[in-house]
N, C-alpha and C positions, 0 to 999 in steps of 0.2 A: 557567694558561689566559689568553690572549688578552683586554682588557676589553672588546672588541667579540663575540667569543666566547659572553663571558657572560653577555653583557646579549642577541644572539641564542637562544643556549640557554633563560635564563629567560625570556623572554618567549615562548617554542614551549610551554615549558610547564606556564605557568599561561595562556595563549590557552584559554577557554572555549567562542569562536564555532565552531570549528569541529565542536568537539562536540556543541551545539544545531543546527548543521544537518546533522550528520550522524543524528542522534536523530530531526528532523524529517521526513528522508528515509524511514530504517524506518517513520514513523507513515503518512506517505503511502504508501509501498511497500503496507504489511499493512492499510491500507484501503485500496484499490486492488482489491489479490488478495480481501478479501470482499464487497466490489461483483460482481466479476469471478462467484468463486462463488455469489452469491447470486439473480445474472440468469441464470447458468447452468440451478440448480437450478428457479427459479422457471420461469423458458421453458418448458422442460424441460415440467415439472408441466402450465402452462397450453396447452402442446401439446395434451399426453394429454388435457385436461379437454375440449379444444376437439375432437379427433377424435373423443372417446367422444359427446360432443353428438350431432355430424352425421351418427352412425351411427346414432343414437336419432329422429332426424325420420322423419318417414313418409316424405313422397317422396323 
């Protein structure tokens, strides 16, 4: 092999960074989607709490 090759190849990989920001990515992604879910579900919820209210006032 090539020593430019070599010294390419090993340094592809043992490169750590792009693994920490590929890691970092999924952590933002999958908190993201439970935010996402969470305001969903919550809206959602405080919808219904808020209709059932204003059906319960008298006038």
């Amino acid at each position: 092999m090539h020593p430019i090759r070599r010294i390419l190849a090993s340094g592809f990989w043992t490169d750590t960074e792009a693994a920490v920001a590929t890691e970092y990515a999924l952590m933002v992604g999958l908190i993201a989607m439970a935010i996402f879910a969470a305001v969903t579900l919550f809206g959602t919820n405080l919808g219904n709490l808020y209709a059932n209210a204003v059906d319960k006032l008298p006038f």
